[in-house]
PyMOL Python script that loads the backbone (N, CA, C, O; Angstrom):
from pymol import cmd

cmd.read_pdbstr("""\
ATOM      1  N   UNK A   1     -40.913 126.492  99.561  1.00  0.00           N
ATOM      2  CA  UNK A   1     -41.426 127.453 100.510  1.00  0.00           C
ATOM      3  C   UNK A   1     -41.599 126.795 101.876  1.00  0.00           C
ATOM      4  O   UNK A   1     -40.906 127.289 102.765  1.00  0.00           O
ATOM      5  N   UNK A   2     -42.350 125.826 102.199  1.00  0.00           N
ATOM      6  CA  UNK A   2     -42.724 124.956 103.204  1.00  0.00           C
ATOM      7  C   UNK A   2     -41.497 124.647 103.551  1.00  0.00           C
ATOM      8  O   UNK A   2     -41.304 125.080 104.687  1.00  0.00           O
ATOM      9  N   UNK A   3     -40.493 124.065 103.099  1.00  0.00           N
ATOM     10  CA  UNK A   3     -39.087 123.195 103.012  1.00  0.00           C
ATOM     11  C   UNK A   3     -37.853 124.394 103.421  1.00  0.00           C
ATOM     12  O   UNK A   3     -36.809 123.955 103.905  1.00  0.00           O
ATOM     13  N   UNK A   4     -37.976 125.700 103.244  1.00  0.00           N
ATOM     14  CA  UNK A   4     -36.836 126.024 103.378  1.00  0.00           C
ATOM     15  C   UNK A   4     -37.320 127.353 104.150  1.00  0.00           C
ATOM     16  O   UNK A   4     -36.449 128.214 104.275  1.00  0.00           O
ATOM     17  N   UNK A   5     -38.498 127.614 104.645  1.00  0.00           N
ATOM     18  CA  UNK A   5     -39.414 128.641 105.160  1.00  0.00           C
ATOM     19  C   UNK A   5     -40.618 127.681 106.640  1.00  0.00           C
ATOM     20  O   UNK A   5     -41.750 127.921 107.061  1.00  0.00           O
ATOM     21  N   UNK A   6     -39.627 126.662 106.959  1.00  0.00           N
ATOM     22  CA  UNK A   6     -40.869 126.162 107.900  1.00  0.00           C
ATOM     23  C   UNK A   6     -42.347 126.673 108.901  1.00  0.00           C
ATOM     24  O   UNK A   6     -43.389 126.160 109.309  1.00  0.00           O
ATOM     25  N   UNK A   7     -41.724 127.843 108.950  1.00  0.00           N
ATOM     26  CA  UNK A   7     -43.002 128.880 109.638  1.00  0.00           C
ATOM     27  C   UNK A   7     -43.908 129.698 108.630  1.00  0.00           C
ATOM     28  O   UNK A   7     -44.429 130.731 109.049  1.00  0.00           O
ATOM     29  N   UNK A   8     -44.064 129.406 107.689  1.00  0.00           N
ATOM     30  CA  UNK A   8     -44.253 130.591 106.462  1.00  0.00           C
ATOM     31  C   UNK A   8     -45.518 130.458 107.126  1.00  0.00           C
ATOM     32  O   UNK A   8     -45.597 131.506 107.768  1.00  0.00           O
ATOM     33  N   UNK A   9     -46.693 129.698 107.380  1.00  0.00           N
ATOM     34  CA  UNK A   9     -48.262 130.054 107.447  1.00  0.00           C
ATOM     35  C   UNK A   9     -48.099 130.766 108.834  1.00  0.00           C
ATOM     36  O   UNK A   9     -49.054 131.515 109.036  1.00  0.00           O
ATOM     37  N   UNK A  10     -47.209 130.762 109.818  1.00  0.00           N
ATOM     38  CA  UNK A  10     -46.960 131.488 110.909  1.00  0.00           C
ATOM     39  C   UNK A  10     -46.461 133.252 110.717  1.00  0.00           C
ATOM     40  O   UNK A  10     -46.634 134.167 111.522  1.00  0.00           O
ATOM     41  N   UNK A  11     -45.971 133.282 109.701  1.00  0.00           N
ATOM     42  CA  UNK A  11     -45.531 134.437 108.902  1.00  0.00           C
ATOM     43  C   UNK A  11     -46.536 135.326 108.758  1.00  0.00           C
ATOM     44  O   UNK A  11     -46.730 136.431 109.264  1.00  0.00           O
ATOM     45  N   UNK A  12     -47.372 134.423 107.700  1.00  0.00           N
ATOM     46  CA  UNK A  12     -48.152 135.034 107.247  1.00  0.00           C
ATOM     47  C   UNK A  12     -49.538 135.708 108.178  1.00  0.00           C
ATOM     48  O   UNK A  12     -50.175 136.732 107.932  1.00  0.00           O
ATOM     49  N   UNK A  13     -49.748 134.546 109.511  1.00  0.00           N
ATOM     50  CA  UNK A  13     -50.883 135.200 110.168  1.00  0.00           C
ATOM     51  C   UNK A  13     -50.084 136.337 110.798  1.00  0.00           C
ATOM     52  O   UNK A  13     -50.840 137.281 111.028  1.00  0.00           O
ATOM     53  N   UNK A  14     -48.697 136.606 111.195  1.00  0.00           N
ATOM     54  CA  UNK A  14     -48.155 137.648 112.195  1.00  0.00           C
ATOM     55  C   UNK A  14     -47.801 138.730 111.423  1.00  0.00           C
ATOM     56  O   UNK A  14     -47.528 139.789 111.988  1.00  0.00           O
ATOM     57  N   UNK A  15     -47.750 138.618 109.937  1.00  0.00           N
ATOM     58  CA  UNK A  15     -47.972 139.586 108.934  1.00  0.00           C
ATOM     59  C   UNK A  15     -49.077 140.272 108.512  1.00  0.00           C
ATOM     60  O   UNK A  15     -49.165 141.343 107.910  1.00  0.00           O
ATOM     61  N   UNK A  16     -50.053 139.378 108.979  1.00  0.00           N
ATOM     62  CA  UNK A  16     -51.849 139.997 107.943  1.00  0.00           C
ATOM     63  C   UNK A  16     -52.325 140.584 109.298  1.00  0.00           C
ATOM     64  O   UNK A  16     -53.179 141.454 109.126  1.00  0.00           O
ATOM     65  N   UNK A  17     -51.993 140.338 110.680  1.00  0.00           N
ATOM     66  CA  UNK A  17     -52.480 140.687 112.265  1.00  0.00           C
ATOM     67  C   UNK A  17     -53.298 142.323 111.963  1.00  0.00           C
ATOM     68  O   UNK A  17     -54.387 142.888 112.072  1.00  0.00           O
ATOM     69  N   UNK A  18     -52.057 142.519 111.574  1.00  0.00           N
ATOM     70  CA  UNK A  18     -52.152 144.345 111.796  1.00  0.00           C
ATOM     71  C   UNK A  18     -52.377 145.410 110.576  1.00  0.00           C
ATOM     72  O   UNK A  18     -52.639 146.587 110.822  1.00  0.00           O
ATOM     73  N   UNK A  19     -52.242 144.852 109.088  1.00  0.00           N
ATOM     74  CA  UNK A  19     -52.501 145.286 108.173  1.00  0.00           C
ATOM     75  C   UNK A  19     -53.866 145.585 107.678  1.00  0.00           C
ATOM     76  O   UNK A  19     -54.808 144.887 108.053  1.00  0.00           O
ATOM     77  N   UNK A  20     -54.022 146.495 106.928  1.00  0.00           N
ATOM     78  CA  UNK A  20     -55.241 146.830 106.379  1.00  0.00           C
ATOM     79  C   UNK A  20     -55.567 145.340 104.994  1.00  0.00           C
ATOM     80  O   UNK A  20     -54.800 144.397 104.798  1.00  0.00           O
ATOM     81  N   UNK A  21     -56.450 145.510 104.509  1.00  0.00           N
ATOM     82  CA  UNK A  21     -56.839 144.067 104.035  1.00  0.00           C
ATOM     83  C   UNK A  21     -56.504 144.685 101.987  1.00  0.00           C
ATOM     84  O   UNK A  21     -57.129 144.364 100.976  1.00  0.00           O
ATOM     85  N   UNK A  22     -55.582 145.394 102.113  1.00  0.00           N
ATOM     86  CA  UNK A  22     -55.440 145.370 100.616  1.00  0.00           C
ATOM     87  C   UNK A  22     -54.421 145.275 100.462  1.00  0.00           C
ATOM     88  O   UNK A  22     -54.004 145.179  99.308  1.00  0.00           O
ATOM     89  N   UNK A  23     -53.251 145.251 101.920  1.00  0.00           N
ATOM     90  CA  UNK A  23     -51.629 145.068 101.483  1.00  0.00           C
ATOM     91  C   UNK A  23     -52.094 143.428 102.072  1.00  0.00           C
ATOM     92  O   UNK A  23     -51.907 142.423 101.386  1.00  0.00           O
ATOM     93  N   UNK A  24     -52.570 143.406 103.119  1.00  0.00           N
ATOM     94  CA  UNK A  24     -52.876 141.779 103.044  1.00  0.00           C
ATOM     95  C   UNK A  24     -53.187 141.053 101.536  1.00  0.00           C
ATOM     96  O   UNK A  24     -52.526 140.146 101.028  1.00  0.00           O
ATOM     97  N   UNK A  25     -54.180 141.605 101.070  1.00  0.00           N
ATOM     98  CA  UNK A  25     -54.346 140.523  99.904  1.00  0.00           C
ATOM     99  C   UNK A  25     -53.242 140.754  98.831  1.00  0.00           C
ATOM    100  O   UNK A  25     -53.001 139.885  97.992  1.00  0.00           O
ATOM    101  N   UNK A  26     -52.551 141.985  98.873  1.00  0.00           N
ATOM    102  CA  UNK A  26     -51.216 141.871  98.228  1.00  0.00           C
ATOM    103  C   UNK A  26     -50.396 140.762  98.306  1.00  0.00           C
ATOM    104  O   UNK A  26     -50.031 140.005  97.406  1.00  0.00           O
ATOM    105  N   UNK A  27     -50.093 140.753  99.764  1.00  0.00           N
ATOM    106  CA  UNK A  27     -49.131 140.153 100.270  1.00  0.00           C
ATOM    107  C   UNK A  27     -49.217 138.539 100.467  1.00  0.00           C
ATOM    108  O   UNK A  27     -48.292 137.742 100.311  1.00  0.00           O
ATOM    109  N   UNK A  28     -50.697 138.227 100.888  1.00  0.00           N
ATOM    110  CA  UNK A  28     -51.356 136.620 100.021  1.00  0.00           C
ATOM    111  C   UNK A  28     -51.493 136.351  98.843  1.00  0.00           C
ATOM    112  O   UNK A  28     -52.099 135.287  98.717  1.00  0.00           O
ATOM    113  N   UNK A  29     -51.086 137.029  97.458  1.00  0.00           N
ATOM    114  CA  UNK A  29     -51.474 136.943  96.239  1.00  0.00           C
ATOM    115  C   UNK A  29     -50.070 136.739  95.929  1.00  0.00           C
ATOM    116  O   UNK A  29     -49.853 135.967  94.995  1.00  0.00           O
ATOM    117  N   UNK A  30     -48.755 137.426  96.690  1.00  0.00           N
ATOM    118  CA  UNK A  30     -46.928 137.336  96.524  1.00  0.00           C
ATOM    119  C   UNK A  30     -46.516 135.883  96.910  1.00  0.00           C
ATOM    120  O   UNK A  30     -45.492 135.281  96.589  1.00  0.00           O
ATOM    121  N   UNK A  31     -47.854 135.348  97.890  1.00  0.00           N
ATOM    122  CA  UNK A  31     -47.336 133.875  98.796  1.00  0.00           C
ATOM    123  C   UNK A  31     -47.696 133.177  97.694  1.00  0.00           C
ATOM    124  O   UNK A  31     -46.805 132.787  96.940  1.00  0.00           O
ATOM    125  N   UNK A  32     -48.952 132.921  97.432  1.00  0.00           N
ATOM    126  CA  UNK A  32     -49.857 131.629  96.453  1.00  0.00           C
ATOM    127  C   UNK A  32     -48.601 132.025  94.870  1.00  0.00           C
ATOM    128  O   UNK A  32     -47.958 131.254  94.157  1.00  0.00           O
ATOM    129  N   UNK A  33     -48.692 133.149  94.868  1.00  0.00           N
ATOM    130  CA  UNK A  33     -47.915 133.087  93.165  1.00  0.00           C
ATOM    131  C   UNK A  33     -46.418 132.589  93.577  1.00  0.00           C
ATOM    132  O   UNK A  33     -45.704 132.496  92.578  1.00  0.00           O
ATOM    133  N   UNK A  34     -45.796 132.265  94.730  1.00  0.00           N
ATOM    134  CA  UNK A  34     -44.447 132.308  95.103  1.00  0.00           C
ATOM    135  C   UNK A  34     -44.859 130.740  94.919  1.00  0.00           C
ATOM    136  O   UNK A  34     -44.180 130.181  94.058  1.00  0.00           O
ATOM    137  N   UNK A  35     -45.930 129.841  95.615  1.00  0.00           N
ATOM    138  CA  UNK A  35     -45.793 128.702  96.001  1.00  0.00           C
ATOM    139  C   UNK A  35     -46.226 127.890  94.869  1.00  0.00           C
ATOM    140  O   UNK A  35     -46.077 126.668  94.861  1.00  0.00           O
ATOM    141  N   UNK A  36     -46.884 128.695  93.691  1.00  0.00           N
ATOM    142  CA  UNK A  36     -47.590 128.103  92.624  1.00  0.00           C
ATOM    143  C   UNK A  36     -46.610 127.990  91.513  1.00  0.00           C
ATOM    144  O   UNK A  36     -46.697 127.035  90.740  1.00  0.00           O
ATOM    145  N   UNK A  37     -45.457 129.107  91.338  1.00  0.00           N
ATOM    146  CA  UNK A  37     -44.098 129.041  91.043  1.00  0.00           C
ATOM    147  C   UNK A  37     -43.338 127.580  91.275  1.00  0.00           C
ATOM    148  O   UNK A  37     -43.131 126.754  90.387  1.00  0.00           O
ATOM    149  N   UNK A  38     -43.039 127.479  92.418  1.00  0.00           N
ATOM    150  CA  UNK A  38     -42.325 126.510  93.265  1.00  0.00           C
ATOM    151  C   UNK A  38     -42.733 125.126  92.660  1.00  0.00           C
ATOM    152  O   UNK A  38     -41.953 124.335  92.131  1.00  0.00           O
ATOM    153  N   UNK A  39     -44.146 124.953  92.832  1.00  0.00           N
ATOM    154  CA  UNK A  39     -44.680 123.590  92.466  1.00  0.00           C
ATOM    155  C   UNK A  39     -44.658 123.548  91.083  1.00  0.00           C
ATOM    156  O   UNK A  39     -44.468 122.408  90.658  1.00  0.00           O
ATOM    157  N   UNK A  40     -44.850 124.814  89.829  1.00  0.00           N
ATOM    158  CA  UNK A  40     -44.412 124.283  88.767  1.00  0.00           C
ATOM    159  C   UNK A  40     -43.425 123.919  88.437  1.00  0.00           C
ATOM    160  O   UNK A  40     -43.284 123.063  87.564  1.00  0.00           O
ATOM    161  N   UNK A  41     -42.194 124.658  89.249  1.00  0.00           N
ATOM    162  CA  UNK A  41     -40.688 124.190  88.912  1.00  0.00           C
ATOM    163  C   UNK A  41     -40.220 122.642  89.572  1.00  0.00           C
ATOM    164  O   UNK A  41     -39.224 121.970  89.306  1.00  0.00           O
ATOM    165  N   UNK A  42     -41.115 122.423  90.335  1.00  0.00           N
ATOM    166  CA  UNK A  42     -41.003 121.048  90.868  1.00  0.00           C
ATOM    167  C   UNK A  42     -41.518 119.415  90.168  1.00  0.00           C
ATOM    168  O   UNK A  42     -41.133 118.247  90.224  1.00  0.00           O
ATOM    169  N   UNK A  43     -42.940 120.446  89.317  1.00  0.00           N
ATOM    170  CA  UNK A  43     -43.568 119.459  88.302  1.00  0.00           C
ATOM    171  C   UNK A  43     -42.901 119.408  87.397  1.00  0.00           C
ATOM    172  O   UNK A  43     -42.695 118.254  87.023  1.00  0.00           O
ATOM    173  N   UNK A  44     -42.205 120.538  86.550  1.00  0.00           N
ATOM    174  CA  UNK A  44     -40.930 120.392  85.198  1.00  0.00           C
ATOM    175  C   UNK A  44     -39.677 119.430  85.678  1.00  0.00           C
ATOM    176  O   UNK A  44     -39.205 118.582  84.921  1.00  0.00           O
ATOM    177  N   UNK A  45     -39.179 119.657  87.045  1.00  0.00           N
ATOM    178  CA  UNK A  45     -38.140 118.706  87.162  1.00  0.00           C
ATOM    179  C   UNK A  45     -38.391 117.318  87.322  1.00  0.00           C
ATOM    180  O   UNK A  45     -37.401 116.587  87.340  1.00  0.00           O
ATOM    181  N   UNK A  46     -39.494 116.818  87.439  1.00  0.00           N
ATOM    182  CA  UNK A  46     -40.266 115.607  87.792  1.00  0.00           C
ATOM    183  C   UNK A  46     -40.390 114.960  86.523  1.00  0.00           C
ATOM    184  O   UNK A  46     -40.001 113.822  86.259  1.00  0.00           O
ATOM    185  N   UNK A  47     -40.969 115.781  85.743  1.00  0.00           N
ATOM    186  CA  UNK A  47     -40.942 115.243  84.145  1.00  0.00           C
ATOM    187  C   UNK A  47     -39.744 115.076  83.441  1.00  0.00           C
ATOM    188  O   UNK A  47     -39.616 114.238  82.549  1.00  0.00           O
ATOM    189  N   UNK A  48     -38.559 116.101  83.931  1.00  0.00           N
ATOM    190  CA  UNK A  48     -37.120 115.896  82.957  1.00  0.00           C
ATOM    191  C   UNK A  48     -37.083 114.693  83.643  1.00  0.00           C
ATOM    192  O   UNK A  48     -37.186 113.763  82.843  1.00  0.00           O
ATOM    193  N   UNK A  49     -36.939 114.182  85.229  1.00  0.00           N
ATOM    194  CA  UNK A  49     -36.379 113.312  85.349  1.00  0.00           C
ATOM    195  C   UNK A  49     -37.111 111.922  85.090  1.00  0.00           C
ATOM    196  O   UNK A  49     -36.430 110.907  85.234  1.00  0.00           O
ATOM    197  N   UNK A  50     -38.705 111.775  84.646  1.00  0.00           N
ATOM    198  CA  UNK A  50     -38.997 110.426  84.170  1.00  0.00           C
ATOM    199  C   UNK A  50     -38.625 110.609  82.987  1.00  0.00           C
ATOM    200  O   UNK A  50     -38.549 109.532  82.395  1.00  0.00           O
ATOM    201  N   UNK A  51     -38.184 112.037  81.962  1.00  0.00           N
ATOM    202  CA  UNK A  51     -37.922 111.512  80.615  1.00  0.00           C
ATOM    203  C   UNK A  51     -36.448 110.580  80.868  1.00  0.00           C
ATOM    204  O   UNK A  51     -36.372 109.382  80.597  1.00  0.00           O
ATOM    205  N   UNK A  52     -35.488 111.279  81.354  1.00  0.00           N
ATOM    206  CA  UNK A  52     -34.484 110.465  81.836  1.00  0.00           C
ATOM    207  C   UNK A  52     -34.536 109.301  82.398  1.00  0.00           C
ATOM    208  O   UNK A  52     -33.750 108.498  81.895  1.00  0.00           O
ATOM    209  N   UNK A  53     -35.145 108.919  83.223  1.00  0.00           N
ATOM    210  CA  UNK A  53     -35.361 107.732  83.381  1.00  0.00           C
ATOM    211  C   UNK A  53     -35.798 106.680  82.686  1.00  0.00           C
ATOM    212  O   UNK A  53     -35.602 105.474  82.833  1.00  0.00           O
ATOM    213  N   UNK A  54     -36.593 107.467  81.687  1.00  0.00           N
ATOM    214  CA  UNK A  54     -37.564 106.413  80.683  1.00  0.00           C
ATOM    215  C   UNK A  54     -36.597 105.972  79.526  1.00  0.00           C
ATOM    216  O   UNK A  54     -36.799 105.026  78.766  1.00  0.00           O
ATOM    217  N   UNK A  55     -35.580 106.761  79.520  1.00  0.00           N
ATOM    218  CA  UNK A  55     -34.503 106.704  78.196  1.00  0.00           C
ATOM    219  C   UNK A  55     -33.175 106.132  78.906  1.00  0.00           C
ATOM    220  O   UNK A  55     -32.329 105.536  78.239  1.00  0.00           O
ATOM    221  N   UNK A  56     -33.092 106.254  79.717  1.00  0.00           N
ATOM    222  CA  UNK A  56     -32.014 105.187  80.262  1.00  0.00           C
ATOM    223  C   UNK A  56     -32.602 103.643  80.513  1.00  0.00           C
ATOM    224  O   UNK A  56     -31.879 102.662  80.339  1.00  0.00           O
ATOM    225  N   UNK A  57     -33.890 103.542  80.909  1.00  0.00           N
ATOM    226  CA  UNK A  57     -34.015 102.233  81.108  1.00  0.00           C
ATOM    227  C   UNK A  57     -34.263 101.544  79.746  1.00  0.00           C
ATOM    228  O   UNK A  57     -33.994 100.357  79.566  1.00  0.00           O
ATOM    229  N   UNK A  58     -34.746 102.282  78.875  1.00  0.00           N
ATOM    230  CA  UNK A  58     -34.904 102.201  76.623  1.00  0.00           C
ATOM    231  C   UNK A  58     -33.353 101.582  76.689  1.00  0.00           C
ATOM    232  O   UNK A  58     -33.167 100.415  76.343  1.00  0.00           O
ATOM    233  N   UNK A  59     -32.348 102.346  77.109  1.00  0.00           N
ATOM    234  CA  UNK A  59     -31.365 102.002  76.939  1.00  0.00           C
ATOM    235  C   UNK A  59     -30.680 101.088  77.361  1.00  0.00           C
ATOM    236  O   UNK A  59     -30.039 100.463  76.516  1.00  0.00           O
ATOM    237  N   UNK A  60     -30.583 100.744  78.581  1.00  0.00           N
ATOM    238  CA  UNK A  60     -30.466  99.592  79.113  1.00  0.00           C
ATOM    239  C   UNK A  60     -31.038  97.939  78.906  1.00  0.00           C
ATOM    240  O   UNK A  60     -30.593  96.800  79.045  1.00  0.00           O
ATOM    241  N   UNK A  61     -32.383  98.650  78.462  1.00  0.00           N
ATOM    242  CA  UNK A  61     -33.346  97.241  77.824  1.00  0.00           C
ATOM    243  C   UNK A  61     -32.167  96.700  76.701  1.00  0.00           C
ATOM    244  O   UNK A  61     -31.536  95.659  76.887  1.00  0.00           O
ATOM    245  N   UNK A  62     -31.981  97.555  75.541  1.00  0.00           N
ATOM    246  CA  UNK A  62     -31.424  97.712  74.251  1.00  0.00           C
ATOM    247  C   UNK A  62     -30.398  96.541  74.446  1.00  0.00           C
ATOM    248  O   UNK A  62     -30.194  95.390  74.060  1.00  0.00           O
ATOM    249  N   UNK A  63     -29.880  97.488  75.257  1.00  0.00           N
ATOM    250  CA  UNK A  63     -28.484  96.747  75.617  1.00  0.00           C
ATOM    251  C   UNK A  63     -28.178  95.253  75.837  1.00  0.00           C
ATOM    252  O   UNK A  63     -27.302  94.575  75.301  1.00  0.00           O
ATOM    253  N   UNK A  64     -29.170  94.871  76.816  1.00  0.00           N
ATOM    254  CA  UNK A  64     -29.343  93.482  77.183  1.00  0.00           C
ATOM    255  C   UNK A  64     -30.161  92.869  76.350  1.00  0.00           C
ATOM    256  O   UNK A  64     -29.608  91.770  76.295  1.00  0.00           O
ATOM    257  N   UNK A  65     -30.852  92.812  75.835  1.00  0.00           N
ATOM    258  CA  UNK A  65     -31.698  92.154  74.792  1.00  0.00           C
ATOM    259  C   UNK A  65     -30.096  92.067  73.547  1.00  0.00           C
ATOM    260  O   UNK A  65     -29.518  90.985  73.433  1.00  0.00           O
ATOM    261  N   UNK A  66     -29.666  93.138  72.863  1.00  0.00           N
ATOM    262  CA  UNK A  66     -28.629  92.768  72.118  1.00  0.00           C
ATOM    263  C   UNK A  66     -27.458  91.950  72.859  1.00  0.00           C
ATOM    264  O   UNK A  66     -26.920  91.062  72.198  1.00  0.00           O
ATOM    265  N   UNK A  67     -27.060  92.151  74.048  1.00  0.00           N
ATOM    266  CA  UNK A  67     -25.794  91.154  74.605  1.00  0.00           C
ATOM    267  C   UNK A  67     -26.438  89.497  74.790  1.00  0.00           C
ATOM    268  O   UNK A  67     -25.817  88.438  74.700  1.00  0.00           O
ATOM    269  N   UNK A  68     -27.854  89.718  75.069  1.00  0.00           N
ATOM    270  CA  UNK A  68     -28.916  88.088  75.143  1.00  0.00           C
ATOM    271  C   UNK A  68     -28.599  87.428  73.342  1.00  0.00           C
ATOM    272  O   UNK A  68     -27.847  86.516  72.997  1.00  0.00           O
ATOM    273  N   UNK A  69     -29.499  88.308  72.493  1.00  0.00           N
ATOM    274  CA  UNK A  69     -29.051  87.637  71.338  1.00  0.00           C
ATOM    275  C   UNK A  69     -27.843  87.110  70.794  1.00  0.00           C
ATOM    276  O   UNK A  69     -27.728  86.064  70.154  1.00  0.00           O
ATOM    277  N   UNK A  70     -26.539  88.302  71.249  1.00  0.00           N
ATOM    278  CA  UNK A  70     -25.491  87.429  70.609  1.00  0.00           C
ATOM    279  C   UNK A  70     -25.017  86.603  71.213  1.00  0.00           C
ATOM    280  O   UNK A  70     -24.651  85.722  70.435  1.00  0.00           O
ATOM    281  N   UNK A  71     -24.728  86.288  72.523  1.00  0.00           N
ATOM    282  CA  UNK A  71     -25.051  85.031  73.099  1.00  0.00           C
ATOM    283  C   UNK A  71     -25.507  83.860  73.339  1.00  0.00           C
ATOM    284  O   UNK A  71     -25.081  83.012  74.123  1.00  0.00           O
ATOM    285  N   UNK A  72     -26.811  83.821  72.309  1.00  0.00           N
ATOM    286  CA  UNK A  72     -27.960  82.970  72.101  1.00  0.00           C
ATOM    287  C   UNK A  72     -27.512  82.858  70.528  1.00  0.00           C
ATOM    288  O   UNK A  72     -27.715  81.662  70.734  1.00  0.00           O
ATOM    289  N   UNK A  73     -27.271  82.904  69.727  1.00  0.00           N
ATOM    290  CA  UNK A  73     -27.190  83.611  68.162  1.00  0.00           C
ATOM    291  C   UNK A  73     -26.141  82.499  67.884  1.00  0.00           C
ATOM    292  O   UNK A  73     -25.024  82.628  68.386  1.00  0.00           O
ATOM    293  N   UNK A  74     -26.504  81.118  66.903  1.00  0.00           N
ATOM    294  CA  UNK A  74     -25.777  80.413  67.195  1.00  0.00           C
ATOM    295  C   UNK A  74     -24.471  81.259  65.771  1.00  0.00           C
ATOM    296  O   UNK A  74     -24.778  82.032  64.863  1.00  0.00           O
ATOM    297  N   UNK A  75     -23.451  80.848  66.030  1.00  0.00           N
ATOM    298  CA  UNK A  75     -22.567  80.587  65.226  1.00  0.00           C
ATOM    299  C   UNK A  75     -22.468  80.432  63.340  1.00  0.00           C
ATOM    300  O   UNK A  75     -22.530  79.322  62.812  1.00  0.00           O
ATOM    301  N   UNK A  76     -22.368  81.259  62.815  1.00  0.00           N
ATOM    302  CA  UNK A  76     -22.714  80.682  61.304  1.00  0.00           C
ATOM    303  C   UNK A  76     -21.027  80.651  60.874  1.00  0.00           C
ATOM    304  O   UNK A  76     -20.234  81.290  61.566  1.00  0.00           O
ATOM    305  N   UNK A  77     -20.668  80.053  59.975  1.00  0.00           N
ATOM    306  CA  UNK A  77     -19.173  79.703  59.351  1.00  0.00           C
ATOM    307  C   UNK A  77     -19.949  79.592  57.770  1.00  0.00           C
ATOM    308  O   UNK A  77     -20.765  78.778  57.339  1.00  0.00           O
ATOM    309  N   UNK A  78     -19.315  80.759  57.158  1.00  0.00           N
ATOM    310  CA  UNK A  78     -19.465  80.769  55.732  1.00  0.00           C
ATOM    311  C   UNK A  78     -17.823  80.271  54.816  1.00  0.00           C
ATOM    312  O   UNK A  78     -17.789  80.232  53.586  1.00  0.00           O
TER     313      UNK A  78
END
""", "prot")
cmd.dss("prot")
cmd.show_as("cartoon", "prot")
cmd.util.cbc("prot")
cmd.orient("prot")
């Protein structure tokens, strides 16, 4: 909202100026549920991306710890 609406609190006072105060609180109740929207969809993508992150770096650990051992891992001849 802020990000792709830079005037929105400018909006909103040149919107509420002249209205009676029940399409106003309509119309402040359409903003907060628009922006409360926004920030949950912002908190869900925040979390996919530390799960992702947290499982690529699992993975990456994995990786190097197994390429360290066999490297380190001396040699057996049966």
């Amino acid at each position: 909202m802020g990000i792709q609406d830079k005037h929105w609190a400018k909006e909103i006072i040149t919107r509420t100026k002249k209205r009676d105060n029940v399409i106003n609180s309509r119309f402040i109740k359409k903003k907060i549920n628009r922006l409360t929207n926004n920030i949950a969809q912002a908190s869900a993508t925040i979390t996919n991306l530390q799960v992702q992150l947290s499982t690529y770096w699992t993975q990456a650990t994995a990786a190097t710890i197994n390429s360290t051992t066999t490297a380190i891992a001396p040699a057996t001849n049966t």
